[in-house]
N, C-alpha and C positions, 0 to 999 in steps of 0.2 A: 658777322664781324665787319668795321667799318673800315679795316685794311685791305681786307682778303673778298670780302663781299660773298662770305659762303656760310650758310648756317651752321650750326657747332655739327666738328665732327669729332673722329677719332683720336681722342686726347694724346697718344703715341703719335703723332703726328702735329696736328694745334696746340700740346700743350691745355692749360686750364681755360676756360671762359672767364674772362672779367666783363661783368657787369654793375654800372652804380648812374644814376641819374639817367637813363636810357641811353648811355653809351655801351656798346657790349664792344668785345675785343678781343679776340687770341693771345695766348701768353706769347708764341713764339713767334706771330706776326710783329708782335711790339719789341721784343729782344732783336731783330731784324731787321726795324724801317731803320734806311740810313740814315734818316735825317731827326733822328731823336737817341735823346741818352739819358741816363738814371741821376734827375738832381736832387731828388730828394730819398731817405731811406726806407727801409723794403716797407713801410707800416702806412706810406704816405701814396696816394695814387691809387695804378696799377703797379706792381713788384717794385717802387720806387721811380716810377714816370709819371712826371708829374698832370696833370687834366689840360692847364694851358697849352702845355707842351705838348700833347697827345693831338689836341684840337687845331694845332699850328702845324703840325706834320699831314696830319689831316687836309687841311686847306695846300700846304706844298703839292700834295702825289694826286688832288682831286684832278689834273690833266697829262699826271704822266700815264703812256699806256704801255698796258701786260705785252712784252716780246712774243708771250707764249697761248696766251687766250684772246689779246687784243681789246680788254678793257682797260677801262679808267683806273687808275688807282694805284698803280702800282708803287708800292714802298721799299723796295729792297732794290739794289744797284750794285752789279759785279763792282768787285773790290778791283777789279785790274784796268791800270790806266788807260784813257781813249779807250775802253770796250763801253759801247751806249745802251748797254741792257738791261731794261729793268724788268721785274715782273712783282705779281703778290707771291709770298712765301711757299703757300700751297701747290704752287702754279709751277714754282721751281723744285717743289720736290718730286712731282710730276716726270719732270723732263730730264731729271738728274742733274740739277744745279747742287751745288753743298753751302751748306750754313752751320758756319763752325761755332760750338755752344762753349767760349772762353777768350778771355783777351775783349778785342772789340770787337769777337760778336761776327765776325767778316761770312758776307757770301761770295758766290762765285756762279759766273754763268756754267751749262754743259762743255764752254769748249774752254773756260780757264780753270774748272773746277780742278784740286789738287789730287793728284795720282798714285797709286804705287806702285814703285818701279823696284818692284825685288825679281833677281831667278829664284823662282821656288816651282822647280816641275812637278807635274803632277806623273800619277805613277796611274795610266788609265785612268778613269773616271773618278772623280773624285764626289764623296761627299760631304752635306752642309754637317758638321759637329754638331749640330744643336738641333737641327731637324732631321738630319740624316736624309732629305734628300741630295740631288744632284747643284754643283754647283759651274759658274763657267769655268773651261780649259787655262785662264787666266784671269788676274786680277782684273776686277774692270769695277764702274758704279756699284752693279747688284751684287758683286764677289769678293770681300776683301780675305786678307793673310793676315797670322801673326807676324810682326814683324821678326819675332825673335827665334822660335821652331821653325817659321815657316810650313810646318805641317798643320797646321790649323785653320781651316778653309769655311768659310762661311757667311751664309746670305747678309744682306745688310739689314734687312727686317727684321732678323734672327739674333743677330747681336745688338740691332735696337732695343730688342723685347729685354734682352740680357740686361744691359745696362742700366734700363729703367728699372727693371727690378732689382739688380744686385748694387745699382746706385755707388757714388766713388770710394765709398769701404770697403769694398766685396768685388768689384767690376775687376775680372782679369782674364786672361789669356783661359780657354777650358779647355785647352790641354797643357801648355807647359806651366801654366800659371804664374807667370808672370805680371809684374803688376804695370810699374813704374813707364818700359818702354811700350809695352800694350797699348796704356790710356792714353799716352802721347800721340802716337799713331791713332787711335779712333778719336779721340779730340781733332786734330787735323783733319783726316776723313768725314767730318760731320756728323759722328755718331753725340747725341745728348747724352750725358754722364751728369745727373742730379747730385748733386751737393747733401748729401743727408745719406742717413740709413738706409740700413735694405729694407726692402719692405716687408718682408719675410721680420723685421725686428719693430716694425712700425706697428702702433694702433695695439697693443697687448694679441697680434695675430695671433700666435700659439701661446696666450696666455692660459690655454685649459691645458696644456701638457704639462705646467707648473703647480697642477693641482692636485692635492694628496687626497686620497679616497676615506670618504669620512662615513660611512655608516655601517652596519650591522649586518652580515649577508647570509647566516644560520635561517635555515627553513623556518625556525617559529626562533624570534628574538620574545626573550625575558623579561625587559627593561622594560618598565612602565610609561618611562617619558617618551620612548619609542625610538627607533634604531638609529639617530641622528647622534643621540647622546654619546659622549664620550671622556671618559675623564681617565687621569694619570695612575690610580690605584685603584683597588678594588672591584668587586663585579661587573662592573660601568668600564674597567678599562678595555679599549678599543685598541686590537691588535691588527695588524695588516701580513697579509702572505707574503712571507719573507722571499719568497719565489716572483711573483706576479706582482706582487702590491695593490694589487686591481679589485682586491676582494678582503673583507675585513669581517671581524666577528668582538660580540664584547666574550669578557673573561669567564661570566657564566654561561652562557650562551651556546660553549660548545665547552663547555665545563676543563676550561686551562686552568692549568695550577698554576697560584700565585706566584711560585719561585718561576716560569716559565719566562724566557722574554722574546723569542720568537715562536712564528705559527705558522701553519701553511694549509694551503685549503686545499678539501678536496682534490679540486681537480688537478693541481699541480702534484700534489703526491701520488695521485696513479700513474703519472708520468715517468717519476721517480728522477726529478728534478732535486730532490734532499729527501732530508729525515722530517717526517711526519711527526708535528708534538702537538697534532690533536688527539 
């Protein structure tokens, strides 16, 4: 990356690779450098930042240096005034700096980064909701609270993984469930909240659980065209276990009468899940 100066890592943390002309570049090191903003729309660039503009932020941070590793380059700059610290993105997630993903975008060094300040004791040991290990005695960087239970304790990696997966449809509180104050609160703590579906809804993921079992499952099928066939009426027609639905037979096949319009296999009727009308 020509922000960060580190090969592609961990996209829960970088974000995507943009690469086009041998410029490569971290999504979330570019959402970050202070000194660039989105002039063109999301189809133009990288995510709507434009190449000139990439390339002039570029030559700005080529002599600022990392607070935190003490290289060249750094493009991100505590949002708080008179504080002189800058570093690259990765550098500050490192060190527990926050980089809040809405609005402009704003970081924060370790000692301005935003806090939470709730009483929510803990009752002995607490653990993480989501990993079920241990978390800290109090709020801090690695341990945030629901704001709203305050009984809901857990790592920030762990509600990272959350978000990205359950994405701002789905992203809420996993225990009281709340949406609204939740994502306020991790928006300001610097947790990313993507803008889209869950993923769980993306890409036809559980598109096979939408699919209805279409062939023949009788020890020796009849059918000439062979067990695939299926048709609305007569000896062809293809009946499913009104039980499991997992398992199907045609109508001669396990010789159902025509007047019949459910069936149940085998195995579901030794169970005695229903009445058997084979």
């Amino acid at each position: 990356c020509r922000l960060c100066q580190r090969a592609d890592g961990d996209p829960e943390v970088f974000g995507q690779t943009c690469q086009q002309d041998g410029l490569c570049i971290h999504e979330n090191c570019l959402y970050h450098a202070s000194g660039l903003s989105q002039q063109g729309t999301d189809g133009e660039g990288f995510f709507g930042f434009l190449f000139p503009d990439i390339h002039r932020e570029l030559q700005r941070v080529a002599q600022k240096t990392c607070c935190i590793c003490w290289q060249r380059g750094a493009s991100v700059t505590c949002q708080v005034r008179r504080c002189p610290r800058n570093f690259h993105f990765p550098c500050g997630i490192e060190r527990g700096c926050v980089s809040q993903f809405f609005g402009e975008f704003k970081s924060f060094c370790w000692q301005h980064r935003p806090a939470q300040r709730l009483r929510a004791p803990q009752q002995g040991h607490s653990l993480c909701v989501i990993c079920l290990e241990a978390v800290a005695r109090r709020p801090c960087y690695n341990t945030l609270v629901c704001p709203v239970c305050t009984s809901a304790w857990f790592h920030r990696r762990c509600i990272q993984g959350q978000a990205l997966s359950s994405a701002l449809h789905h992203f809420r509180c996993p225990l009281c469930q709340d949406v609204q104050t939740f994502q306020e609160e991790m928006f300001r703590l610097g947790i990313k909240i993507p803008d889209r579906d869950a993923a769980w809804e993306e890409d036809g993921a559980f598109e096979e659980h939408y699919q209805r079992h279409s062939s023949c499952d009788a020890s020796q099928c009849l059918c000439p065209v062979g067990r695939e066939q299926s048709e609305d009426t007569g000896p062809w027609r293809l009946l499913l276990c009104s039980s499991c639905g997992s398992c199907g037979t045609h109508q001669l096949c396990s010789d159902v009468g025509e007047d019949i319009s459910s069936w149940e296999c085998s195995d579901c009727a030794d169970t005695c899940t229903g009445e058997s009308c084979s």
